[in-house]
C-alpha positions in Angstrom: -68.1 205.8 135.2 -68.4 204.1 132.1 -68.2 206.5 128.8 -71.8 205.3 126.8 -70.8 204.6 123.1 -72.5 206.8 120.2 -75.7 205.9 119.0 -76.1 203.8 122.6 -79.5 204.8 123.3 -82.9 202.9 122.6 -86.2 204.5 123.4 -89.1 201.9 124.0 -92.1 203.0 124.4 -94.9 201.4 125.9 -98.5 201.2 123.8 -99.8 198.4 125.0 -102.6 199.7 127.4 -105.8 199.6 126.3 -107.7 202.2 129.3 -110.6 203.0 130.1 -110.5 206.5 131.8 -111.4 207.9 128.5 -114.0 206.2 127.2 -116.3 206.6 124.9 -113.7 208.3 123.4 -110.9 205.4 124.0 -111.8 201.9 123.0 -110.0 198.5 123.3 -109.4 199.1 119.4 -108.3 202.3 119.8 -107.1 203.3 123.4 -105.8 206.5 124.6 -102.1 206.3 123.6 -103.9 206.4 119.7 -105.8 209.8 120.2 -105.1 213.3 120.1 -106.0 214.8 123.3 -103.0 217.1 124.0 -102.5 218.5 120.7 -103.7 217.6 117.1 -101.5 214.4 116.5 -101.9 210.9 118.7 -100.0 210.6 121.8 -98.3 208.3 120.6 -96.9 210.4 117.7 -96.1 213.0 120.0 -94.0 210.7 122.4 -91.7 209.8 119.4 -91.5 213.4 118.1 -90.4 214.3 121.4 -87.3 212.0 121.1 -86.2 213.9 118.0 -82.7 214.5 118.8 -82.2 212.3 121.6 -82.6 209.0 119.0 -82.9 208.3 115.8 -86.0 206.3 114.6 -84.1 203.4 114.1 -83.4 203.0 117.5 -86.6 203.6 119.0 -89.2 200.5 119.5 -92.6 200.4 120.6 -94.5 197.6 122.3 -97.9 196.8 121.4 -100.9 194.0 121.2 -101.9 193.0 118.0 -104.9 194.7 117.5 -103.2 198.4 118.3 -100.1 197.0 115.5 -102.0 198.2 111.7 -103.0 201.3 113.7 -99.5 202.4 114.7 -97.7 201.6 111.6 -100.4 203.5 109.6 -99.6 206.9 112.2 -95.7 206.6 112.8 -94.6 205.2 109.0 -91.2 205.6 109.2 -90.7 203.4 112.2 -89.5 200.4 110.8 -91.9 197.6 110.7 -88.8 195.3 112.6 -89.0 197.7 115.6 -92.7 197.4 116.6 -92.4 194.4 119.2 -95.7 193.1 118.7 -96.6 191.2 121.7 -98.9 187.8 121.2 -100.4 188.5 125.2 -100.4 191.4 127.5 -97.7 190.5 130.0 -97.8 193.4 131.7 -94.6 195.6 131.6 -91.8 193.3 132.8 -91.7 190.9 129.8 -92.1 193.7 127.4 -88.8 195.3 128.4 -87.3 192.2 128.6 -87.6 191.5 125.2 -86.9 195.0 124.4 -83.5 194.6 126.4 -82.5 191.3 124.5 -82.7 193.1 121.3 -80.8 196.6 122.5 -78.2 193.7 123.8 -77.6 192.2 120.4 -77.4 195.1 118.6 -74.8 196.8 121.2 -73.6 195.2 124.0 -73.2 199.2 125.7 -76.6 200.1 124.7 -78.9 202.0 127.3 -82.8 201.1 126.8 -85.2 204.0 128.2 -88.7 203.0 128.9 -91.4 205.3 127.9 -95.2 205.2 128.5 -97.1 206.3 125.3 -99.8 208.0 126.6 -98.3 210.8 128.8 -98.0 214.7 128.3 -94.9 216.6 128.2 -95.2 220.4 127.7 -91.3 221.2 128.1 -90.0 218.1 126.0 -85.9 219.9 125.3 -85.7 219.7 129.3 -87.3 216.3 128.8 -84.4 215.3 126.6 -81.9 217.1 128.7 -82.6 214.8 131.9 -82.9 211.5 129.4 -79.8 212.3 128.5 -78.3 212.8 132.0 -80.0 209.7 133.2 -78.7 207.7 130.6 -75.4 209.0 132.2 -76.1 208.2 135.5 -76.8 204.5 134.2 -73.5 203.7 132.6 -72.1 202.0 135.7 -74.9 199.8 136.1 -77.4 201.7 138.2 -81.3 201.6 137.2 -82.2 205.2 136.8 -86.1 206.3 136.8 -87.4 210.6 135.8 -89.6 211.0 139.0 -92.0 213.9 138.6 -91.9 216.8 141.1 -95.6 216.7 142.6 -98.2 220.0 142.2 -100.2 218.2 144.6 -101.3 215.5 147.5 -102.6 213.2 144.3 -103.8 209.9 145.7 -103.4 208.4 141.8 -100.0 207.8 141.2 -97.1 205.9 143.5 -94.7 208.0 144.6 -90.8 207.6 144.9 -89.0 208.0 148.2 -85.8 210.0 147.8 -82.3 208.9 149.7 -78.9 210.4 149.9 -78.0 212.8 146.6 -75.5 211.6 144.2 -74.7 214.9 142.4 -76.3 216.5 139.5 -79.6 217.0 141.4 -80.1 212.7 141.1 -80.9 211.0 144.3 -80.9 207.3 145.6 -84.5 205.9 145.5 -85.2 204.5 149.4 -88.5 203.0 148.3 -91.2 202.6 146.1 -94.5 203.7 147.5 -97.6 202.3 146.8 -100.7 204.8 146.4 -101.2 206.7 148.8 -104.4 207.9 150.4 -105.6 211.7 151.0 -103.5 212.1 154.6 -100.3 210.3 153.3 -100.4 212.3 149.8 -100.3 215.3 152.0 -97.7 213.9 154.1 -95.5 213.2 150.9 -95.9 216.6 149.6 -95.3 218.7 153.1 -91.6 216.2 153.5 -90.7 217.6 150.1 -89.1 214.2 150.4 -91.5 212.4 147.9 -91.8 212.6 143.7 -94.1 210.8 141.7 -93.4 207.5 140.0 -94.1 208.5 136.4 -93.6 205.4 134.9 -90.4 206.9 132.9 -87.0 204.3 133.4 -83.2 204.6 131.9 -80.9 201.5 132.6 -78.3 199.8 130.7 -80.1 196.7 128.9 -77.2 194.1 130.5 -78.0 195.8 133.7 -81.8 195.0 133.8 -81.4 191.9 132.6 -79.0 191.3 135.6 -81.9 192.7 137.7 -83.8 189.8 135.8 -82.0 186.8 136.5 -81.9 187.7 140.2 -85.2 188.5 140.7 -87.7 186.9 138.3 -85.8 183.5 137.4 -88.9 182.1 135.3 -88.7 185.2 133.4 -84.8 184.7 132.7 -85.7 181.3 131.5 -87.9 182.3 128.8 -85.1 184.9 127.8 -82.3 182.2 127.8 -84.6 180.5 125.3 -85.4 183.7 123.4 -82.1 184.9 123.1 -80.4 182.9 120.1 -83.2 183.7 118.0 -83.2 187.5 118.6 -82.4 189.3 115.4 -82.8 186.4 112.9 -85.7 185.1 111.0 -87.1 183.1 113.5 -87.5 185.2 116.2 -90.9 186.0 116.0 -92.4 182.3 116.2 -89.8 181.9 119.0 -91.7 184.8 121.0 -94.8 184.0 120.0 -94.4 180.6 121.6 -92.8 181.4 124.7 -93.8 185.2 125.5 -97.6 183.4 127.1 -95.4 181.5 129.5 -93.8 184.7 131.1 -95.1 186.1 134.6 -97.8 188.7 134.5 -95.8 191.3 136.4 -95.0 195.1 135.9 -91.0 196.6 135.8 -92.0 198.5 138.8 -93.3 195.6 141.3 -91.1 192.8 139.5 -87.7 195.2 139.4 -87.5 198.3 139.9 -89.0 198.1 143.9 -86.1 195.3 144.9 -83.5 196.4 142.7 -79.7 196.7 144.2 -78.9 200.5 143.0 -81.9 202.6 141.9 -81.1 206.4 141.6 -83.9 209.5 140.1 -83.8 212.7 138.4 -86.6 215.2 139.4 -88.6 215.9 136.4 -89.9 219.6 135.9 -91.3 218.8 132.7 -94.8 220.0 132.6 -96.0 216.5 132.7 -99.3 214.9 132.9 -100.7 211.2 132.5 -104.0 212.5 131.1 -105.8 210.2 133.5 -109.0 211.6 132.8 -111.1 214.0 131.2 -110.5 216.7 133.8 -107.0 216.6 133.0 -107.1 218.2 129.4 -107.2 221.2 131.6 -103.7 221.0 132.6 -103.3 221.1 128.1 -106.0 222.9 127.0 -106.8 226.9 127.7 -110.3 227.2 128.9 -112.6 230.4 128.4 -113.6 232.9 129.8 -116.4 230.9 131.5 -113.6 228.3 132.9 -115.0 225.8 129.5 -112.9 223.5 128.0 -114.0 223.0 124.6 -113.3 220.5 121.5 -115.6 220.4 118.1 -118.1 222.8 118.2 -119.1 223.4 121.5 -121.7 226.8 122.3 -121.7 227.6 125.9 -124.3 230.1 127.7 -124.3 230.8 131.6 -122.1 227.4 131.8 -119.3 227.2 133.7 -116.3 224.7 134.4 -117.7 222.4 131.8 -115.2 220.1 129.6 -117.0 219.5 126.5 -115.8 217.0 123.2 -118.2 217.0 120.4 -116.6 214.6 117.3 -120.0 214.1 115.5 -122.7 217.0 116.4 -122.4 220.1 118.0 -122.7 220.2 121.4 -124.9 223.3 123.5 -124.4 223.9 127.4 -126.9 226.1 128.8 -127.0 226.9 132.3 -124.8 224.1 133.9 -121.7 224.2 135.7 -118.9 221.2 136.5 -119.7 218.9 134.2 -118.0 216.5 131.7 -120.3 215.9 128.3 -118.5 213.4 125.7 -120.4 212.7 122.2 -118.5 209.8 120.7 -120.9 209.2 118.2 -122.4 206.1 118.7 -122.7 207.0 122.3 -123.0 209.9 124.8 -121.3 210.4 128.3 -122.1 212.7 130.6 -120.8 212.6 134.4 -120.1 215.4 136.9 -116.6 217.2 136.5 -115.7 215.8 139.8 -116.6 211.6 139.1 -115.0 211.7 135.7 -112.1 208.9 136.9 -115.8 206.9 137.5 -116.3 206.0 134.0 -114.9 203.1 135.0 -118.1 202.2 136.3 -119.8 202.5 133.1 -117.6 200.4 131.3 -117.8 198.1 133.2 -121.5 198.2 133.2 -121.9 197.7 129.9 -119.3 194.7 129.7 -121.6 193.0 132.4 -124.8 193.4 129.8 -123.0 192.0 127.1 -122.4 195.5 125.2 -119.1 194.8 123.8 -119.5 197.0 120.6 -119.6 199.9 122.8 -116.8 199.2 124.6 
């Protein structure tokens, strides 16, 4: 196995989603990758303090759209303004880390990019660096590596990760990719002990994807051979800004990753958590002694269960159980405990009546 050269690793990290599941509190200008919901700083801040150690700042990159780019140089200003990949259309994942890959490639030929979602949770974040460490190991003769999360549960949310023969060190060969389950497969999964979640989390040498690239999504590799004298120099943001619209709407996992000649994992006991909804700041937040969840000033009497985020007024349960009650501001949510991955619905309610401020 290849030895990785100092300084070989690149961190990109993915901001470019603009979700929904926490609205009113996320907005297309300001989705949930900019808010502080596990802590007091924005995910996103917390994603690249987490790295501290791992990478410098000068290595690490973050993909964006252009309306989310003043917002993340104002909260992470000693990024430099070069490394923010500011992408002129969502593209979904694939063309993202492309480009990311063409960049690590210029600058060293050796280098190992690690793709990071900005939005997750990470209580345990020195065993987090420990395994992106060892993954970045388990790369260095070409294989695609991916963290897969060890599951607490039959969740029907997230695809899952089928694991093959072990290849030492606790990693194992990835059999399959598996879509999202429903409730009697989940449970399946989780009785096999055969099955981790697909958190989203990837380590592979930048040459190595790109290989993956040029044998799996020609029209993509077009682009990059077009894209790839201008990387680093002058022009290379008019060159992406022409070209990126042309690339194929398609995610790492579905374009890459599910096809992909030598695919290996490291389970990931990390204490992690997508925050895919408001009933998940339990898993970061300690509720009281009623079972509330609280943010802002929240009074509870006889109320139990309840998640509660007051930014603007004070908030007052009294007598209710299981529910979620969100005052943005400008509007108020409320929604049982259990439908809170349904504010979908609203959203897309008030897209339908033209209520774009809201949204």
């Amino acid at each position: 196995m290849r030895q990785l050269k100092r300084g070989g690793l690149y961190p990109l990290i993915l901001a470019g989603g603009s979700g929904t599941r926490f609205w009113p509190l996320s907005r297309k200008a300001r989705p949930k990758q900019l808010l502080a919901l596990g802590g007091k700083k924005a995910l996103i801040v917390e994603t690249v303090e987490r790295l501290r150690g791992l990478a410098p700042v000068g290595a690490i990159s973050i993909a964006c759209g252009a309306i989310h780019a003043r917002q993340i140089r104002r909260l992470l200003p000693a990024l430099p303004g070069a490394n923010l990949l500011v992408e002129p259309v969502a593209r979904n994942t694939a063309p993202a880390i492309a480009w990311a890959a063409l960049r690590v490639l210029q600058r060293d030929p050796d280098g190992v990019l690690m793709v990071l979602p900005s939005d997750h949770h990470v209580r345990d974040p020195a065993r987090f660096r420990t395994l992106l460490r060892q993954a970045a190991e388990l790369c260095a003769d070409g294989t695609l590596c991916t963290l897969g999360i060890e599951p607490t549960g039959p969740e029907t949310g997230y695809g899952y990760l089928e694991l093959g023969a072990e290849l030492g060190g606790g990693a194992r060969v990835v059999k399959a990719f598996v879509e999202k389950p429903d409730l009697e497969k989940a449970r399946r999964y989780l009785a096999s002990g055969n099955y981790l979640w697909n958190g989203g989390i990837f380590v592979f040498r930048a040459d190595a994807v790109l290989a993956e690239i040029r044998r799996q999504l020609p029209e993509l590799a077009l682009l990059l051979d077009q894209m790839a004298p201008a990387i680093g120099t002058p022009r290379e943001r008019k060159v992406v800004e022409r070209l990126f619209p042309r690339a194929p709407n398609v995610s790492i996992d579905y374009g890459i990753m599910e096809h992909a000649r030598h695919v290996a994992t490291l389970p990931a006991d990390v204490g992690w958590s997508d925050l895919g909804s408001f009933g998940a700041l339990s898993q970061v937040k300690r509720a009281d002694a009623q079972g509330n969840i609280t943010e802002g000033l929240c009074l509870a009497i006889d109320a139990h269960r309840n998640i509660a985020v007051a930014r603007d007024r004070p908030i007052v349960l009294l007598g209710v159980d299981d529910l979620v009650v969100v005052d943005a501001g400008d509007i108020l949510l409320v929604v049982p405990r259990g439908r809170d991955q349904d504010v979908r619905l609203a959203v897309a309610e008030l897209a339908k009546r033209g209520l774009e401020k809201l949204l």
